[in-house]
N, CA, C and O atoms as CSV, one atom per row, in Angstrom:
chain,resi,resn,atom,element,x,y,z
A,1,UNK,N,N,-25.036,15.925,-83.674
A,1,UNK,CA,C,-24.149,15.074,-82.898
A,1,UNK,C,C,-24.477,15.247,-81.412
A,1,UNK,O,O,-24.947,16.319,-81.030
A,2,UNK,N,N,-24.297,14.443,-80.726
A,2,UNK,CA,C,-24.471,13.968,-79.243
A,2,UNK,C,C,-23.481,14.398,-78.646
A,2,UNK,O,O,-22.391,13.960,-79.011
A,3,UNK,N,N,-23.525,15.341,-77.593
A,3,UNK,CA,C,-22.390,15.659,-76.769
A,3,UNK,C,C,-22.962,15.804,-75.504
A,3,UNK,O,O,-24.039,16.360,-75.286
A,4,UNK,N,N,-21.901,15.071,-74.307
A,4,UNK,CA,C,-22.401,15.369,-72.794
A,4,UNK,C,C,-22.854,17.087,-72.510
A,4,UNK,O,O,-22.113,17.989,-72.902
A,5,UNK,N,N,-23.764,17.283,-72.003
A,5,UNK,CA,C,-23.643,18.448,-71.566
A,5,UNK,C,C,-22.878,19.077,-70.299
A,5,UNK,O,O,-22.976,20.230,-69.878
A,6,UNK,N,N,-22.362,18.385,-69.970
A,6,UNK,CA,C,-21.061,18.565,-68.450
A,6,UNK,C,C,-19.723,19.013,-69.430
A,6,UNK,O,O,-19.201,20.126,-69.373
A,7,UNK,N,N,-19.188,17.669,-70.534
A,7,UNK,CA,C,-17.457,18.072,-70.820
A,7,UNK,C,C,-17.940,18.617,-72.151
A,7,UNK,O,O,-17.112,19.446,-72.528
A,8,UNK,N,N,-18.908,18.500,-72.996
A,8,UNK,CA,C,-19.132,18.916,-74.163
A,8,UNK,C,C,-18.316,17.846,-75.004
A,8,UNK,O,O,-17.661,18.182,-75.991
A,9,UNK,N,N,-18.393,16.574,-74.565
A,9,UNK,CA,C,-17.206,15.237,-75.409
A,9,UNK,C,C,-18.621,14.691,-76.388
A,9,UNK,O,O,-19.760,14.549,-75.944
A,10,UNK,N,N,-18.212,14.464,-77.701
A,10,UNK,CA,C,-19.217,14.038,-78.181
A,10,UNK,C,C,-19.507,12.498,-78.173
A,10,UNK,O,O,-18.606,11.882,-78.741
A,11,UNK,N,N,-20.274,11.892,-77.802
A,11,UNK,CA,C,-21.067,10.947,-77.417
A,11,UNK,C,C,-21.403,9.946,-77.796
A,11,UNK,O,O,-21.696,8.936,-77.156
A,12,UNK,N,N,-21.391,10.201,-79.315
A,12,UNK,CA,C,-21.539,8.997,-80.032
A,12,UNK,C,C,-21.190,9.712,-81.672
A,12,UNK,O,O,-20.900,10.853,-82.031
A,13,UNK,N,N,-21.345,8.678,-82.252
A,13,UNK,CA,C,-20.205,8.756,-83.676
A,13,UNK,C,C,-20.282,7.623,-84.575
A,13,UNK,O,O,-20.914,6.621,-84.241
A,14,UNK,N,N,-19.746,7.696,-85.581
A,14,UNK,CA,C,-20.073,6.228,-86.473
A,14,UNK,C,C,-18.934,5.278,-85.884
A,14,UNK,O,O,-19.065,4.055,-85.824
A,15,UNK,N,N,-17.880,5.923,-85.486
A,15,UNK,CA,C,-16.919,4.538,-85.174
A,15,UNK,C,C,-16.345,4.449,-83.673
A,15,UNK,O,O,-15.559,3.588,-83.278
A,16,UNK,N,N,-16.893,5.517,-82.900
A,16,UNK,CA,C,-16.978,5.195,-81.431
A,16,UNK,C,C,-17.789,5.947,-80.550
A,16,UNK,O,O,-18.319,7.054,-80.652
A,17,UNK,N,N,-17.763,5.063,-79.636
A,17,UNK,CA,C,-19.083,5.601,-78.250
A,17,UNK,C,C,-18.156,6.364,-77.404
A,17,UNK,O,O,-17.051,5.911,-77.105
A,18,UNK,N,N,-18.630,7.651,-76.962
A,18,UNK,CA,C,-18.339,7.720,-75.510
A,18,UNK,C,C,-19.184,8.133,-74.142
A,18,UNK,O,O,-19.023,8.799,-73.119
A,19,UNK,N,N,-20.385,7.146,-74.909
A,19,UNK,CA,C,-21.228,7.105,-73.577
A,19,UNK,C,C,-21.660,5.824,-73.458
A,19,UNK,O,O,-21.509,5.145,-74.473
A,20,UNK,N,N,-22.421,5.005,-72.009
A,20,UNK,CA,C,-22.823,4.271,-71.777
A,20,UNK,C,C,-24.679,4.854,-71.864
A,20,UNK,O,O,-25.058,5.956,-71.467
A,21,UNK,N,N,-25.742,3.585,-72.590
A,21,UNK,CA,C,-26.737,3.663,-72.204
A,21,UNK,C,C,-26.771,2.936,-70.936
A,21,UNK,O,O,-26.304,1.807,-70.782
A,22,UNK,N,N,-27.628,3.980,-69.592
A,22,UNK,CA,C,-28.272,2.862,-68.722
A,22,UNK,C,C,-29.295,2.349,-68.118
A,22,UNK,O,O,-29.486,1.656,-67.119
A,23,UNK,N,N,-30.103,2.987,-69.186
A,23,UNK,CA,C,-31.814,2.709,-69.289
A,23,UNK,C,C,-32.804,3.011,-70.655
A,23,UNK,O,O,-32.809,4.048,-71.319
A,24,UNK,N,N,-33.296,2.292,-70.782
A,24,UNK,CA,C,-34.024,2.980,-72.103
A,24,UNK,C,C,-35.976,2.707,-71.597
A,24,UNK,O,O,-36.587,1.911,-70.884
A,25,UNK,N,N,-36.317,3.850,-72.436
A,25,UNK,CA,C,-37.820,3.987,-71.461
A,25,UNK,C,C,-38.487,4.452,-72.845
A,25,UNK,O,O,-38.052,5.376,-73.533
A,26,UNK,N,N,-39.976,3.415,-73.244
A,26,UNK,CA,C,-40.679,3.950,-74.128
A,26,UNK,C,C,-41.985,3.820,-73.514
A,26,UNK,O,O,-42.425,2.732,-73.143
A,27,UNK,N,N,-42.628,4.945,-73.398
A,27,UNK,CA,C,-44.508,4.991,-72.924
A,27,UNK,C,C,-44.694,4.799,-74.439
A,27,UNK,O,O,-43.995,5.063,-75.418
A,28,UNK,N,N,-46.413,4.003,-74.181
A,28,UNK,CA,C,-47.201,4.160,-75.407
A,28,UNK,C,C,-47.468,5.184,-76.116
A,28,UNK,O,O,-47.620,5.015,-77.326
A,29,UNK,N,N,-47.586,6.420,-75.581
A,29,UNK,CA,C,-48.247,7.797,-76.334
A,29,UNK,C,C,-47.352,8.583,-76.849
A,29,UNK,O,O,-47.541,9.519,-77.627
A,30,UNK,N,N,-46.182,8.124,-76.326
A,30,UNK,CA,C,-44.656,9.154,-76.831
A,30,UNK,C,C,-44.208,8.870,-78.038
A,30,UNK,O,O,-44.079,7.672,-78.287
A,31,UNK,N,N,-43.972,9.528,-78.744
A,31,UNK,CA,C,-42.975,9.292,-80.003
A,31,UNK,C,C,-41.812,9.245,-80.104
A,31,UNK,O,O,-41.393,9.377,-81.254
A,32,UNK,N,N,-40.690,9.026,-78.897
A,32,UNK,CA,C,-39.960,8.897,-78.575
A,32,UNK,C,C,-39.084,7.834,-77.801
A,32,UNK,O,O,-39.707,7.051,-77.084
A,33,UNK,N,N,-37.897,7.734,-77.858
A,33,UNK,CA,C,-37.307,6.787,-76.819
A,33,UNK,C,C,-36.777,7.470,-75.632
A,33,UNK,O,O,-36.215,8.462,-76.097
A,34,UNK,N,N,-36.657,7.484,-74.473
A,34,UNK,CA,C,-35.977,8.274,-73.551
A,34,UNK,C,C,-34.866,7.457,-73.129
A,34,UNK,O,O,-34.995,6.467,-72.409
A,35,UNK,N,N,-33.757,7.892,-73.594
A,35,UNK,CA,C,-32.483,6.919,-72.531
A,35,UNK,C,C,-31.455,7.873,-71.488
A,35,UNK,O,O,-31.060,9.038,-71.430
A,36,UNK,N,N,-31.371,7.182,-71.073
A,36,UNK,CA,C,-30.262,7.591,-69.787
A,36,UNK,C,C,-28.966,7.138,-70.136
A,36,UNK,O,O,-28.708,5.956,-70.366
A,37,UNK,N,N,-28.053,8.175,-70.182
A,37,UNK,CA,C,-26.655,7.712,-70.479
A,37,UNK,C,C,-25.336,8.282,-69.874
A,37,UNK,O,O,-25.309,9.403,-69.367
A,38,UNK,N,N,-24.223,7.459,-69.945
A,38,UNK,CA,C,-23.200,8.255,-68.804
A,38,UNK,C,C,-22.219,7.861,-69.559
A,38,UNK,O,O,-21.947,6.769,-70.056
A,39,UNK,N,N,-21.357,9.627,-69.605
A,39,UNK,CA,C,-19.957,10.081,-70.175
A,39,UNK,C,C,-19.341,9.494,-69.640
A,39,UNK,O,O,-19.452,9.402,-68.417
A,40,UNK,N,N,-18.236,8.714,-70.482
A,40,UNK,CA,C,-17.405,7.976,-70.040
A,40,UNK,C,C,-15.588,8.965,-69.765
A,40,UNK,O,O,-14.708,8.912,-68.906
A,41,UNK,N,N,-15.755,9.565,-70.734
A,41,UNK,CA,C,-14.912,10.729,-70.073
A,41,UNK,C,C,-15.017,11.646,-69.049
A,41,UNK,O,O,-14.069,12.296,-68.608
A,42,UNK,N,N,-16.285,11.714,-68.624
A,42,UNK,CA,C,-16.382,12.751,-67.040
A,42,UNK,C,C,-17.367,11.330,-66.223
A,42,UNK,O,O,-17.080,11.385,-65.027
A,43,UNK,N,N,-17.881,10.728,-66.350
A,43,UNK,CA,C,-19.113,10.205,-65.669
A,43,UNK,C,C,-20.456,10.140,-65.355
A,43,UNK,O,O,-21.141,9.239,-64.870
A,44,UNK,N,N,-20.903,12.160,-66.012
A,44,UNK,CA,C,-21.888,12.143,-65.943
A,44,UNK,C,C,-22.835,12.025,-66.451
A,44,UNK,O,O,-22.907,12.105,-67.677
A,45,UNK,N,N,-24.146,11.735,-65.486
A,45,UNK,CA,C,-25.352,11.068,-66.238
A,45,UNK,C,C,-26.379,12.100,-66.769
A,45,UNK,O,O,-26.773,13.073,-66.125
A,46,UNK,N,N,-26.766,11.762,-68.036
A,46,UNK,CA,C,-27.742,12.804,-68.646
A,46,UNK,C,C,-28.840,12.093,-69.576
A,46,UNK,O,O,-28.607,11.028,-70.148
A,47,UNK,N,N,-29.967,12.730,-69.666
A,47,UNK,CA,C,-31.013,12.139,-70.181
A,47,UNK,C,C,-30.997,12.765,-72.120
A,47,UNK,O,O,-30.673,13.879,-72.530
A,48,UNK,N,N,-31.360,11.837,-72.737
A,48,UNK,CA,C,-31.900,11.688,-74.462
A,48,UNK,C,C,-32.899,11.661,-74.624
A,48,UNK,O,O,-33.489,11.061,-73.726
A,49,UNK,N,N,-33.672,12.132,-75.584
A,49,UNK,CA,C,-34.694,11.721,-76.201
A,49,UNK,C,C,-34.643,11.065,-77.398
A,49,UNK,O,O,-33.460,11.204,-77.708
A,50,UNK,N,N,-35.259,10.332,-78.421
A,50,UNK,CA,C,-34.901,9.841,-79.532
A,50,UNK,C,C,-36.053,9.596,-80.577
A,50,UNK,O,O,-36.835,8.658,-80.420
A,51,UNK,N,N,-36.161,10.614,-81.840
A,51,UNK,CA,C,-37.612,10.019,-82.400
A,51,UNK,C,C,-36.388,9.745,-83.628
A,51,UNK,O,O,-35.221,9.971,-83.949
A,52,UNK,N,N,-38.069,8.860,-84.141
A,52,UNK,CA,C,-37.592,8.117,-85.512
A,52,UNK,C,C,-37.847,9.357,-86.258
A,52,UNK,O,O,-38.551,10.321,-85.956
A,53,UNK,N,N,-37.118,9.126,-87.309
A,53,UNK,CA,C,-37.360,10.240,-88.551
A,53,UNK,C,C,-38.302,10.448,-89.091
A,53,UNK,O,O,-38.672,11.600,-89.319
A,54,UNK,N,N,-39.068,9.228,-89.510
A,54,UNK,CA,C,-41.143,9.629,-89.672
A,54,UNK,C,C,-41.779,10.414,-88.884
A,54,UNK,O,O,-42.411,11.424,-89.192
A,55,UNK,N,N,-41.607,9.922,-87.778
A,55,UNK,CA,C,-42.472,10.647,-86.606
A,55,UNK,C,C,-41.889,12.556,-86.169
A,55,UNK,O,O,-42.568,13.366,-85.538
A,56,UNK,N,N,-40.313,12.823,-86.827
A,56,UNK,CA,C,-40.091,13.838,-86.750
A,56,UNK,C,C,-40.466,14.706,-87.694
A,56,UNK,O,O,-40.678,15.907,-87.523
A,57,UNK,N,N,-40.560,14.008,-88.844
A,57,UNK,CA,C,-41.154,14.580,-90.427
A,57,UNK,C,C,-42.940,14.642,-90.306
A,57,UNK,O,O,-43.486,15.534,-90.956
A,58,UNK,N,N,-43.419,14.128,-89.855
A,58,UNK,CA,C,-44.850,13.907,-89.310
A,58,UNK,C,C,-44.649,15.447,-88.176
A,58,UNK,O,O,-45.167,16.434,-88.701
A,59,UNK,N,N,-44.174,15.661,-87.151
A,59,UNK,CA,C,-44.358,16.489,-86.566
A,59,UNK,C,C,-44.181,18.113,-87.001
A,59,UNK,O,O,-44.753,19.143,-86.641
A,60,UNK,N,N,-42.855,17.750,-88.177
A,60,UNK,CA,C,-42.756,19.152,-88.732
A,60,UNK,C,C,-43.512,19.673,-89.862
A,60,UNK,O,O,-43.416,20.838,-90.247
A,61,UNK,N,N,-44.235,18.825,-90.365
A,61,UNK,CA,C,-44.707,19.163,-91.271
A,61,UNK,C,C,-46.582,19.142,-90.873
A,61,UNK,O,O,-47.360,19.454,-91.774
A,62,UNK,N,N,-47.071,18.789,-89.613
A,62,UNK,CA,C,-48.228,18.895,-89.009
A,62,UNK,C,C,-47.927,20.606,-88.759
A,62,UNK,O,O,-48.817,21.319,-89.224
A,63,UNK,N,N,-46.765,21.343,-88.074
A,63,UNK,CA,C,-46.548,22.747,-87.828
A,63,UNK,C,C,-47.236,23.634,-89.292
A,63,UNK,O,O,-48.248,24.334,-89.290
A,64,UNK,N,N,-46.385,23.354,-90.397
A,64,UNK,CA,C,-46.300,24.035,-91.472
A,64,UNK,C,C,-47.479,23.309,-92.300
A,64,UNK,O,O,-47.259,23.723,-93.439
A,65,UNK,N,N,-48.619,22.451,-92.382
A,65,UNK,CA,C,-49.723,22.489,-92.469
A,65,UNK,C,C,-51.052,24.139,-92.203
A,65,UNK,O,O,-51.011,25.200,-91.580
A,66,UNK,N,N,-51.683,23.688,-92.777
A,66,UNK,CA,C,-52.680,25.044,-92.424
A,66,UNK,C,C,-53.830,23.996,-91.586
A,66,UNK,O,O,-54.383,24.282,-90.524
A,67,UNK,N,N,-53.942,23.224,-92.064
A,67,UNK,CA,C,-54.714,22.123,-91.313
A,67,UNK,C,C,-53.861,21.612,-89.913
A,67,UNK,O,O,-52.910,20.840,-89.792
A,68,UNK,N,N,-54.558,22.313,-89.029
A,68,UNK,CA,C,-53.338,21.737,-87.323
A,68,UNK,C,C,-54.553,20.586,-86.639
A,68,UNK,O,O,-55.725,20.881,-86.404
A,69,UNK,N,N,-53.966,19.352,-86.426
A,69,UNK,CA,C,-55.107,18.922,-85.563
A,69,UNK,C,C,-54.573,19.254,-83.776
A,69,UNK,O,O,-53.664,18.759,-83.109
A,70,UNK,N,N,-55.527,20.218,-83.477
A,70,UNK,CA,C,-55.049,20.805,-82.087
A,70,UNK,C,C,-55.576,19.464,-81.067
A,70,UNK,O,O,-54.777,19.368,-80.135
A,71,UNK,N,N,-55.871,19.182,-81.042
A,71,UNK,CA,C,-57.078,17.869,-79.908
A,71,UNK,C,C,-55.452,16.990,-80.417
A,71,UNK,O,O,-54.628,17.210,-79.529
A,72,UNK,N,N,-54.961,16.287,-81.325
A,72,UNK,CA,C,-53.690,15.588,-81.293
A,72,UNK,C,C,-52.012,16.149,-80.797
A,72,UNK,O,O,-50.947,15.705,-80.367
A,73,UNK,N,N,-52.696,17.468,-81.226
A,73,UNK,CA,C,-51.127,18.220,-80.950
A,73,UNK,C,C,-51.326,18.229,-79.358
A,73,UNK,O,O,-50.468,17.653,-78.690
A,74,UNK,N,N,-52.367,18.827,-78.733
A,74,UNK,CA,C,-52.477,19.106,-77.274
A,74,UNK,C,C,-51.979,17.767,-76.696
A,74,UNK,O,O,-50.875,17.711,-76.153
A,75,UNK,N,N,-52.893,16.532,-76.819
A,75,UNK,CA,C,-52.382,15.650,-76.212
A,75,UNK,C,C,-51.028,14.863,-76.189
A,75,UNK,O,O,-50.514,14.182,-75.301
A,76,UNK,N,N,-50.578,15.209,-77.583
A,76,UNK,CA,C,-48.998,15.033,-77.170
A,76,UNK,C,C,-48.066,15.842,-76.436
A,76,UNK,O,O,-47.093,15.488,-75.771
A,77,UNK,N,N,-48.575,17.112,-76.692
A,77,UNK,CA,C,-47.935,18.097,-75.426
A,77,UNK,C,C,-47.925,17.966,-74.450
A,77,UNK,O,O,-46.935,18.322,-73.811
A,78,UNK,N,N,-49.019,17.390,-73.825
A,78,UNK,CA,C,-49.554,17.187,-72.653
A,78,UNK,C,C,-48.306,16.378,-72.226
A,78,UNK,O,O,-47.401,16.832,-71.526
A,79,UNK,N,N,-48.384,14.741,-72.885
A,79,UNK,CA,C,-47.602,13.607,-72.903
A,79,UNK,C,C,-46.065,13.933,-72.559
A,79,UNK,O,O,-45.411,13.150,-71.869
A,80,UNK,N,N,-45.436,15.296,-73.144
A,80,UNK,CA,C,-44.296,15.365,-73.266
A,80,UNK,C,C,-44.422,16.364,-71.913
A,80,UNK,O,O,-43.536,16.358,-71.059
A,81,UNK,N,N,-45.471,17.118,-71.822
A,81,UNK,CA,C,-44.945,18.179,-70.342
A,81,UNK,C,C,-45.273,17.311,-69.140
A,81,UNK,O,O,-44.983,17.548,-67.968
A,82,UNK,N,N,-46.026,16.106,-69.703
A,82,UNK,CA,C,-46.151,15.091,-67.708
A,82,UNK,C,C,-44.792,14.312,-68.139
A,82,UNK,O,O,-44.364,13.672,-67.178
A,83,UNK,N,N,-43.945,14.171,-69.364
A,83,UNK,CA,C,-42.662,13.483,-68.909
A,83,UNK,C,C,-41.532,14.196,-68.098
A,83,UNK,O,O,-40.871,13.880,-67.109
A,84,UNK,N,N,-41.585,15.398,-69.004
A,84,UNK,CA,C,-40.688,16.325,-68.232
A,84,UNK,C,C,-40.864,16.426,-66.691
A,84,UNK,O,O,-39.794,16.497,-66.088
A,85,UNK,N,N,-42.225,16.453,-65.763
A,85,UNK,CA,C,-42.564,16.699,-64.825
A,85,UNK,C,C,-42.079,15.477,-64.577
A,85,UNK,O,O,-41.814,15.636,-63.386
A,86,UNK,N,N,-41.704,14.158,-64.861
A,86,UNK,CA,C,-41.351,13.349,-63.888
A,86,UNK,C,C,-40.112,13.191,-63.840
A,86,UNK,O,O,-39.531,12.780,-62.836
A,87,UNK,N,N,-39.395,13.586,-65.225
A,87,UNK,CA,C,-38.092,14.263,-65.197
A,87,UNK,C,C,-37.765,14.237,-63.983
A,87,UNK,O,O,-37.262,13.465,-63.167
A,88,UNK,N,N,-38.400,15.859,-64.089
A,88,UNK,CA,C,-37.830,16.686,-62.768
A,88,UNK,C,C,-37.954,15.904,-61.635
A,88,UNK,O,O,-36.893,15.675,-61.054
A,89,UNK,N,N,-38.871,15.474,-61.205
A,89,UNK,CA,C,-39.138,14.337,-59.973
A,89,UNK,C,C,-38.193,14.154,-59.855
A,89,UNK,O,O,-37.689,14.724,-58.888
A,90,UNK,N,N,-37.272,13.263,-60.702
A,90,UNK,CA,C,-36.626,12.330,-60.641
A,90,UNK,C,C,-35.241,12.643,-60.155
A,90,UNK,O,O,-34.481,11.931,-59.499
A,91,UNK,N,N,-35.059,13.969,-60.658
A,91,UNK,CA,C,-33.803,14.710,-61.135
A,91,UNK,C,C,-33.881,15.658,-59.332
A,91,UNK,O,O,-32.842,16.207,-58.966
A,92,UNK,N,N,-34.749,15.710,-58.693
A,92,UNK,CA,C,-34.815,16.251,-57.615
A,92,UNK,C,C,-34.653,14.690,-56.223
A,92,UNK,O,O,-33.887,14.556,-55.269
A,93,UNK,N,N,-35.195,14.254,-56.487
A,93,UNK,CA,C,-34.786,12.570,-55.781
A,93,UNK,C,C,-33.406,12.508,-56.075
A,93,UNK,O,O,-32.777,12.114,-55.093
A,94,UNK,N,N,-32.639,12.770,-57.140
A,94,UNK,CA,C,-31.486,12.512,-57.119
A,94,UNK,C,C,-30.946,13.472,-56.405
A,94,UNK,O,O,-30.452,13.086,-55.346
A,95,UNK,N,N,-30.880,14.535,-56.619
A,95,UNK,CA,C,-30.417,15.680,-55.358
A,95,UNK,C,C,-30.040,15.564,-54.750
A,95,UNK,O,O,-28.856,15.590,-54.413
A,96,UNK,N,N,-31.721,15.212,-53.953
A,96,UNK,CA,C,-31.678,15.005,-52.484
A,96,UNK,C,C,-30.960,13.539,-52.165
A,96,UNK,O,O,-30.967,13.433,-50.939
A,97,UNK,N,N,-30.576,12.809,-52.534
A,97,UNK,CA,C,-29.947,11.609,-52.430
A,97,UNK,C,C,-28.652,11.588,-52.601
A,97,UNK,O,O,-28.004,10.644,-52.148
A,98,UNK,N,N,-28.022,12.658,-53.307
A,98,UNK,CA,C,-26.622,13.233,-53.298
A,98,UNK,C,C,-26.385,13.849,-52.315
A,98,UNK,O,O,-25.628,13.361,-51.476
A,99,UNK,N,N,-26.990,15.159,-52.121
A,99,UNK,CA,C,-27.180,15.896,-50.546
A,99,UNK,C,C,-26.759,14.868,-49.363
A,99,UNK,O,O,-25.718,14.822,-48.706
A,100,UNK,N,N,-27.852,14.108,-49.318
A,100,UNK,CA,C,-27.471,13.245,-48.068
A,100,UNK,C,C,-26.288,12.800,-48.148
A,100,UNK,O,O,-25.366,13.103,-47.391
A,101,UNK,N,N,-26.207,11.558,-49.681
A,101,UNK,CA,C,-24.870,11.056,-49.274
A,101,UNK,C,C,-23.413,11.703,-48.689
A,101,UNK,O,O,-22.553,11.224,-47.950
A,102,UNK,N,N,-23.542,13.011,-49.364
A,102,UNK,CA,C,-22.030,14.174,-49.458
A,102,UNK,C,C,-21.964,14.040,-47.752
A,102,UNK,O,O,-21.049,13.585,-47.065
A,103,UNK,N,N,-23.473,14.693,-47.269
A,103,UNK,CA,C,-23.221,15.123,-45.358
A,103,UNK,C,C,-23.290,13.713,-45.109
A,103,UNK,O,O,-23.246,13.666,-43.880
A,104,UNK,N,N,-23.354,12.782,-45.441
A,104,UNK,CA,C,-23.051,11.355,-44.578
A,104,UNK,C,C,-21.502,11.205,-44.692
A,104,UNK,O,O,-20.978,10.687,-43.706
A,105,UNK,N,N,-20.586,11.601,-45.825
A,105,UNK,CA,C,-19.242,11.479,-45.932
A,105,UNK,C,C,-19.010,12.690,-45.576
A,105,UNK,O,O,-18.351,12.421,-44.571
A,106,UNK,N,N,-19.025,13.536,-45.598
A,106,UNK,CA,C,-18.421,14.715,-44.642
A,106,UNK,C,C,-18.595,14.242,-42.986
A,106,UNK,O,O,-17.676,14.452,-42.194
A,107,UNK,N,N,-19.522,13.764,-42.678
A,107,UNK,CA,C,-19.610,13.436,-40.935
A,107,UNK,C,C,-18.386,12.318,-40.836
A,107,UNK,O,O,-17.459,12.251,-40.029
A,108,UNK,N,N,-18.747,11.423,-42.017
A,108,UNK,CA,C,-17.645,10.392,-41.709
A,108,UNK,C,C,-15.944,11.105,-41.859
A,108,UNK,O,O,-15.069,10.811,-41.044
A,109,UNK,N,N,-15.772,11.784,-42.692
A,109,UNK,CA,C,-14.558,12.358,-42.434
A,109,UNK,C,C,-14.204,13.134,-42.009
A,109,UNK,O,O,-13.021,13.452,-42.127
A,110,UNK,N,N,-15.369,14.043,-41.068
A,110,UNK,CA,C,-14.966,14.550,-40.011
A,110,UNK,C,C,-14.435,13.525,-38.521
A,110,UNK,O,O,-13.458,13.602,-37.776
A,111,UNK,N,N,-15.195,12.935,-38.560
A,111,UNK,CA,C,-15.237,11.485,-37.256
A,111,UNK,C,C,-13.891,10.842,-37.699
A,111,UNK,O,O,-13.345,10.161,-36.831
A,112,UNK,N,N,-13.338,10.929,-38.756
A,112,UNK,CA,C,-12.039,10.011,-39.169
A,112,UNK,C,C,-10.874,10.920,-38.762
A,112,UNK,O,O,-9.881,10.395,-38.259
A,113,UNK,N,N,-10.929,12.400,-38.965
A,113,UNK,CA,C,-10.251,13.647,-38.823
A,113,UNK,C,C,-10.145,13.204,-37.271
A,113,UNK,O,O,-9.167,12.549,-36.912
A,114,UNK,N,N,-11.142,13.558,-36.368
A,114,UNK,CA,C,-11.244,13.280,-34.802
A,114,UNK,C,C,-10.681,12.453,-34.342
A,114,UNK,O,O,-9.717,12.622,-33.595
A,115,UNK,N,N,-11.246,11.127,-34.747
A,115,UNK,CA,C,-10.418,10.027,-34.099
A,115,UNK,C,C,-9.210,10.112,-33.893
A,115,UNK,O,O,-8.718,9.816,-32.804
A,116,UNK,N,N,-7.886,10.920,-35.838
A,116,UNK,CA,C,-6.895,10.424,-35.726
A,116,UNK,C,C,-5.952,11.437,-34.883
A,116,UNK,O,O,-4.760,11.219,-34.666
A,117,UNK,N,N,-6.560,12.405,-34.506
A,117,UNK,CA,C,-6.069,13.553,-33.708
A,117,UNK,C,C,-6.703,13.416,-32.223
A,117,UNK,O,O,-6.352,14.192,-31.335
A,118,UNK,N,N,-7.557,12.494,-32.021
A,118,UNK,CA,C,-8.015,12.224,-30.075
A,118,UNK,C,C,-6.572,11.376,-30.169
A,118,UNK,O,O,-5.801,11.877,-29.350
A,119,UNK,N,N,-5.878,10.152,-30.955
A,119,UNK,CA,C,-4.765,9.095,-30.853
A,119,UNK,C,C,-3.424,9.908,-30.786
A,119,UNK,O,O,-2.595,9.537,-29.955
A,120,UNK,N,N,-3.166,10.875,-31.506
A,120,UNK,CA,C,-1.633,11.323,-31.649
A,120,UNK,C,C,-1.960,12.549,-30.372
A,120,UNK,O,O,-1.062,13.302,-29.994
């Protein structure tokens, strides 16, 4: 089961949602879907991954094989550690884009604080 990792509310269910998708992202080489989704009980946004059940039965059973094709396994590793890396990119752009906004509203409500105490 799907639960935010912020409230721990579970997420989805057979007879209700409590998240919004607000992106869905498939590369060619991934076996996966990546979506972006936001708790509707707290707000926050967190990333999914999503394989089909072949492709997860295909992966677990390539492990427990004695036959590994390493040249296929590597390059999907690869695939999955340059997603993560843009992940993070991404997840650091947001940061810093929170950062700013917070000290742009802290200046502003400091300047709102000022004003209403230069008047009284």
């Amino acid at each position: 089961m799907l639960k935010c990792p912020k409230c721990h509310t579970p997420c989805s269910g057979l007879t209700t949602l409590t998240s919004e998708v607000l992106e869905v992202r498939n590369k060619d080489k991934t076996p996966y879907l990546r979506r972006r989704r936001k708790c509707k009980e707290c707000g926050s946004v967190f990333p999914t991954r999503e394989y089909e059940v072949n492709e997860l039965l295909t992966i677990m059973s390539s492990v427990n094989d004695e036959e590994i094709d390493l040249d296929a396994n590597q390059t999907r590793l690869a695939g999955i550690v340059n997603d993560i890396e843009q992940d993070l990119i991404e997840l650091l752009e947001w940061s810093k884009q929170i950062d700013k906004n917070r000290k742009n509203l802290n200046k502003h409500k400091n300047k709102s604080k000022k004003e209403g105490s230069d008047v009284n």
